[in-house]
NUVEXVEX-91081 format. One line per field, with one value per residue (C-alpha): residue in one letter; x, y, z. Coordinates in Angstrom, 2 decimals, decimal comma. Example, Ala and Ser with C-alpha at 12.3 -4.5 7.8 and 13.67 -1.06 7.14 Angstrom:
residu = c(A:S)
x = c(12,30:13,67)
y = c(-4,50:-1,06)
z = c(7,80:7,14)
end
This chain:
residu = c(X:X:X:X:X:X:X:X:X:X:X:X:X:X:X:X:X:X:X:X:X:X:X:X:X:X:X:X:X:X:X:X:X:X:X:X:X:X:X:X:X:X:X:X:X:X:X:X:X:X:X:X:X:X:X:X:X:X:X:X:X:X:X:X:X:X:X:X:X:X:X:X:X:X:X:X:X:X:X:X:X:X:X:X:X:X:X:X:X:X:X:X:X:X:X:X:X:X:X:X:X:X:X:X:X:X:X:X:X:X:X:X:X:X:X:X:X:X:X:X:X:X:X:X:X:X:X:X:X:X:X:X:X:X:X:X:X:X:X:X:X:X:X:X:X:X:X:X:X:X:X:X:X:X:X:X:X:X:X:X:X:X:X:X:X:X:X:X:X:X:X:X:X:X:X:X:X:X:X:X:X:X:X:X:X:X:X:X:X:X:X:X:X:X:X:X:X:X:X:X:X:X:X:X:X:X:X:X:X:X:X:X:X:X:X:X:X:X:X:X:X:X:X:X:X:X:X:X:X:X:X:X:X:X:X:X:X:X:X:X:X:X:X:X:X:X:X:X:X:X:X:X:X:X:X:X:X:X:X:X:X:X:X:X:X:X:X:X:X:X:X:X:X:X:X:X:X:X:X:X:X:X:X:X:X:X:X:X:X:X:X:X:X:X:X:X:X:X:X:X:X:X:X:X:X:X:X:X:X:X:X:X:X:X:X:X:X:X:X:X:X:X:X:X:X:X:X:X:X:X:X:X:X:X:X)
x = c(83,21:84,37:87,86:86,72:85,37:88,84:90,93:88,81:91,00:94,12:94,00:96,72:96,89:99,95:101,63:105,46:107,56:109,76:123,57:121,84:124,62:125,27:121,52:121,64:117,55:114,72:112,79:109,09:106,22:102,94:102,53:98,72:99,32:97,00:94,35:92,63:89,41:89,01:90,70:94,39:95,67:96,68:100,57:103,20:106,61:109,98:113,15:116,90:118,16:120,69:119,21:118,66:114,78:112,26:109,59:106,17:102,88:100,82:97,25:97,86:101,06:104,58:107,83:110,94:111,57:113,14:109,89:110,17:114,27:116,61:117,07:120,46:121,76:120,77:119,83:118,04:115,99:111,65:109,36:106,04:103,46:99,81:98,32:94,80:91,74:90,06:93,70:96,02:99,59:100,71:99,98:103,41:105,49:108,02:108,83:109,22:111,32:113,30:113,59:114,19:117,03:118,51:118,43:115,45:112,54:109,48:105,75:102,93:99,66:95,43:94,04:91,12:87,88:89,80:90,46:89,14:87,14:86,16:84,65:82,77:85,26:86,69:85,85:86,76:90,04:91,46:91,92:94,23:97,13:96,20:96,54:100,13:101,34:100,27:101,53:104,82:104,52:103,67:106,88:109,59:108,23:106,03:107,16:109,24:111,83:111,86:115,38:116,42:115,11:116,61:113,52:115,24:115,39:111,62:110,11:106,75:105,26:101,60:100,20:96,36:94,25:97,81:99,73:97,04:97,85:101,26:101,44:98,66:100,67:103,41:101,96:99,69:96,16:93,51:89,81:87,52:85,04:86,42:85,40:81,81:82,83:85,35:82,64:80,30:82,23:84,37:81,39:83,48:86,09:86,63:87,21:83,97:82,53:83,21:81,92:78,72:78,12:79,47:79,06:82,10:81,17:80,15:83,08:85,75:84,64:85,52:88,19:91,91:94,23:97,38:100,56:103,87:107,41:109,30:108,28:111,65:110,80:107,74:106,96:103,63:102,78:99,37:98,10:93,75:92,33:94,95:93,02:91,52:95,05:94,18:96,56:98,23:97,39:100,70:102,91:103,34:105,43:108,94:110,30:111,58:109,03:109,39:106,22:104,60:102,45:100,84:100,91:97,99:95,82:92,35:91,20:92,60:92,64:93,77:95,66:93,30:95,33:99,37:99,66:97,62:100,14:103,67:101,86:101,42:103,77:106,09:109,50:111,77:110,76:111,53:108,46:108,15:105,80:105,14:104,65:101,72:101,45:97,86:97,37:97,43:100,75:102,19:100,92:103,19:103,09:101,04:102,91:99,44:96,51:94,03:90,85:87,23:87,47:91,09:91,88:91,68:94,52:96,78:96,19:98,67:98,27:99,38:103,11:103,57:105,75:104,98:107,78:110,26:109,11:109,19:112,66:113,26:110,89:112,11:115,66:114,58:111,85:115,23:118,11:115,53:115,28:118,82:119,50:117,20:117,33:120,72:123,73:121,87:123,61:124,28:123,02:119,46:116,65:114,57:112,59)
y = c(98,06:102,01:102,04:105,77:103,74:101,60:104,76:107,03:105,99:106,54:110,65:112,75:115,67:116,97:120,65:120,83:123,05:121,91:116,17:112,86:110,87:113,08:112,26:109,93:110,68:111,27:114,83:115,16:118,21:118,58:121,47:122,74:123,50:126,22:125,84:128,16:125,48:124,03:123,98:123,76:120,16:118,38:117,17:115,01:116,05:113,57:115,46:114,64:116,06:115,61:116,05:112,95:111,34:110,02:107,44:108,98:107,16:107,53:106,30:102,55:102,38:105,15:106,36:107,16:110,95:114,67:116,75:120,00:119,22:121,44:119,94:118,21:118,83:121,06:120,12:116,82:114,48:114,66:111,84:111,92:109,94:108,97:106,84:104,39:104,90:106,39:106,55:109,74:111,09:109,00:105,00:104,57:106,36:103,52:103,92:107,50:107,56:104,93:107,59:110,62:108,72:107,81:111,98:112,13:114,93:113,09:114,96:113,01:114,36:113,29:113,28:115,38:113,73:110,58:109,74:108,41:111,54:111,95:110,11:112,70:112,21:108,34:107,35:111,09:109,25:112,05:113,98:112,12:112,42:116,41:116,49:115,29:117,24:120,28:118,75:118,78:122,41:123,51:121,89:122,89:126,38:127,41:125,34:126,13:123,27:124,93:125,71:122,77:120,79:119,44:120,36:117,45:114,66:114,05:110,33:109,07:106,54:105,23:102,03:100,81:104,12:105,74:103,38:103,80:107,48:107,24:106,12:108,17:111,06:109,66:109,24:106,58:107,50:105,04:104,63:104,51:103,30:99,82:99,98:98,89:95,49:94,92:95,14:92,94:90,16:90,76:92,51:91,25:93,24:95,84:98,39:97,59:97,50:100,85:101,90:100,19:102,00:105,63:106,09:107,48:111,25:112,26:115,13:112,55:110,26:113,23:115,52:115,73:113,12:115,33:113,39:115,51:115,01:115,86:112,64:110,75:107,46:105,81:103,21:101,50:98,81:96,95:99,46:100,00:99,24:98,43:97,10:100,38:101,22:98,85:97,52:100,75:103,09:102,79:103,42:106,68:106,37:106,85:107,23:104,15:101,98:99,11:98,07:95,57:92,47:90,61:87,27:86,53:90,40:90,00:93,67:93,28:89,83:88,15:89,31:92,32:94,77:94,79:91,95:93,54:96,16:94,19:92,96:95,23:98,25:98,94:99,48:97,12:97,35:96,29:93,40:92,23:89,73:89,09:85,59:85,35:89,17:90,55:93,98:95,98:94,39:97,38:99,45:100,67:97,76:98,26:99,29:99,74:97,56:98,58:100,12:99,59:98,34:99,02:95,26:94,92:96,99:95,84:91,78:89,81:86,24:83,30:83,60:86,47:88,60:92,34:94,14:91,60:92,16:96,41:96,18:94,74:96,47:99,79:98,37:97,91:101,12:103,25:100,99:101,71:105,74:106,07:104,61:106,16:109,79:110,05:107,77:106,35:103,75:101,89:98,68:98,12:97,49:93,68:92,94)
z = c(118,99:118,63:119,52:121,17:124,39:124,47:124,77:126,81:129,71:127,81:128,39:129,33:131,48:130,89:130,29:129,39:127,70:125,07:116,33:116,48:117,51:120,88:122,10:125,34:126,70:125,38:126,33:125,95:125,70:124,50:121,86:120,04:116,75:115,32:112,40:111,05:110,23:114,44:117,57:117,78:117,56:120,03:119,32:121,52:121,05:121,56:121,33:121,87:125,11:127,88:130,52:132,99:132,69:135,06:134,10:133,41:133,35:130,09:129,70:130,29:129,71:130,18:129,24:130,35:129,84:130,68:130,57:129,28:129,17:126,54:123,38:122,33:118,76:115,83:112,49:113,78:111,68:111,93:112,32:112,22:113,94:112,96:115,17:114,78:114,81:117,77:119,19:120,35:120,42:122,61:121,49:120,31:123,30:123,47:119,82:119,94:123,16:121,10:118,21:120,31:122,16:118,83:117,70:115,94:116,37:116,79:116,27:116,84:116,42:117,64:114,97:114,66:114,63:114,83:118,26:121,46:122,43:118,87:116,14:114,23:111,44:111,54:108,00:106,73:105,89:103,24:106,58:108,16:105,11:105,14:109,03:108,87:106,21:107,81:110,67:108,54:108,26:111,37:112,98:109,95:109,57:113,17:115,67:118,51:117,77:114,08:114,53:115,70:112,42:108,99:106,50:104,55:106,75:107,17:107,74:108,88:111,02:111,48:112,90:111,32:110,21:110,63:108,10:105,42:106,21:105,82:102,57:101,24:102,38:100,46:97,58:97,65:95,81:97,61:96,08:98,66:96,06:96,56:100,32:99,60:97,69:100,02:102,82:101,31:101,27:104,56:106,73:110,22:109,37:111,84:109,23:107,57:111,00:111,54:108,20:108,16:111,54:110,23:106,32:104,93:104,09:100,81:100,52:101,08:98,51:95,65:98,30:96,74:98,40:99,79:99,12:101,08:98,77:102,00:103,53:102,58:104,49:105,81:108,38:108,18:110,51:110,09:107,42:107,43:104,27:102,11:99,32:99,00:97,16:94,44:91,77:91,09:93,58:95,41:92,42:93,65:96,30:95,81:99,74:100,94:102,80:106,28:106,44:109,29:109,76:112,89:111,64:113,78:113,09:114,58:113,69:110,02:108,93:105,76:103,05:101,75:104,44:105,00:102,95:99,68:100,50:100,39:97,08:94,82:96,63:93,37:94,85:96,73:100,54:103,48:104,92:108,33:109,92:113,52:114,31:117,15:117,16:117,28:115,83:119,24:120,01:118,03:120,72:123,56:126,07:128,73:132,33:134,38:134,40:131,97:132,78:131,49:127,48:127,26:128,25:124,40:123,36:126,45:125,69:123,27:122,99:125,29:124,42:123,12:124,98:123,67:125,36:124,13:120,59:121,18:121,46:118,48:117,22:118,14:117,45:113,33:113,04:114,54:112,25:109,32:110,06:110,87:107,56:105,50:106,51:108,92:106,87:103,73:102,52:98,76:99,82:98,43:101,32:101,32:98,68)
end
């Protein structure tokens, strides 16, 4: 099933204007970034600020926030956000409250094509790595926050169709001519699912992979199609990487996804696994009861408490950033 139908009631209406240590609250805007080949993008913005928030509701779920609220500190730190497929800007709000109350700049973009109004392009997955780096671009050198960014302090984050991004935007070089072999013996997969169902276009199988040196540290939680990376097709990537597994990943089972990753990722890293977490569990938890097919992306497993789990897992994803791109440190990360 498309995940286009599970977020259709995950929409937001909303119009808002918008050093790390000083940051107390988390402000929030949405911003359209320009392109000269569609309509602007759609990007959520989480910024240090002072200013006192107020809880705001979300699709199915919320965060706490100063809409539209001055921003606290100068030369912050930039995250990045890609979320899944057939997600939006918004399906890891927790996180980048989190972030934003820690001092960082968080952007996260809807992908175009690739999200829950739009699935023209959801196998066109060489966009997704160009989307965020001129996603980069827009919010270092066009922005409105421009001024209030550190062009050197740059990290990303992406959860499923967003952590393959990730690292293919740091320098990860995925052949998607392994998808078909892959399929063929793992047709359930949701990934091959999706593929079966909407071809992956012709252009992307031969289009340029666009890797982005300013990324200096990467979060990837429950990566998509991580064997398409192959034996060496991570070697590339030099930034420091945390990267996340549900033990128990319905969507991506097996070792052929996160795991392939941990694997064969050259450099020391920094590996997590979720006991009894499900893949949506990385997902903001859910404040409101879900509507229609979004019961799916709201539902852990009999146990499992999801908001628990956010705050450590906002707790580590911030400790990791903070470390990484804030106060680096000698000590070598996990192996």
């Amino acid at each position: 099933m498309s995940l286009r139908a599970l977020f259709a009631a995950a929409s937001l209406a909303v119009a808002a204007f918008a050093s790390p240590a000083l940051a107390d609250n988390a402000g929030f805007m949405v911003l359209r970034q320009p392109r000269a080949e569609g309509p602007p993008v759609e990007v959520g913005i989480w910024y240090p600020t002072k200013t006192t928030p107020a809880f705001m509701p979300l699709g199915s779920w919320g965060h706490t926030v100063a809409a539209g609220a001055p921003v606290a500190g100068e030369a912050l730190p930039l995250i990045v956000m890609s979320h899944g497929n057939g997600g939006f800007f918004g399906g890891h709000a927790d996180t980048a409250q989190a972030l934003a109350e820690a001092g960082f700049v968080v952007a996260a973009l809807t992908h175009p094509g690739d999200n829950y109004k739009d699935q023209s392009r959801a196998t066109a997955m060489a966009d997704r790595p160009a989307a965020l780096s001129a996603l980069i671009g827009w919010m270092l050198e066009a922005s409105p926050l421009k001024a209030k960014l550190d062009p050197a302090k740059v990290g990303a984050f992406g959860f499923s169709s967003g952590g393959f991004t990730v690292l293919a935007a740091a320098g990860g070089k995925p052949d998607l001519g392994l998808v078909p072999a892959h399929c063929q013996a793992h047709p359930n997969d949701y990934a091959c699912k999706l593929s079966a169902g909407r071809p992956i276009p012709a252009d992307v199988l031969t289009a340029p992979w666009v890797h982005d040196p300013r990324i200096k540290a990467v979060v990837s939680a429950a990566p998509a199609l991580g064997f398409a990376f192959g034996k060496d097709g991570l070697k590339g990537i030099t930034a420091p990487v945390q990267l996340w597994k549900a033990a128990d990943d319905e969507i991506l089972p097996g070792d052929a996804y996160a795991e392939f990753v941990h694997r064969n990722l050259k450099r020391k890293h920094d590996y997590r696994v979720v006991k009894g977490a499900r893949h949506f569990d990385f997902l903001t938890p859910c404040e409101t009861a879900p509507v229609g097919g979004t019961q799916m992306l709201c539902a852990s497993a009999p146990g499992f408490d999801r908001k628990a789990f956010h705050q450590t897992f906002n707790t580590e994803v911030v400790r990791f950033f903070s470390h990484q791109l804030v106060a680096p440190a000698k000590a070598a990360p996990k192996g």
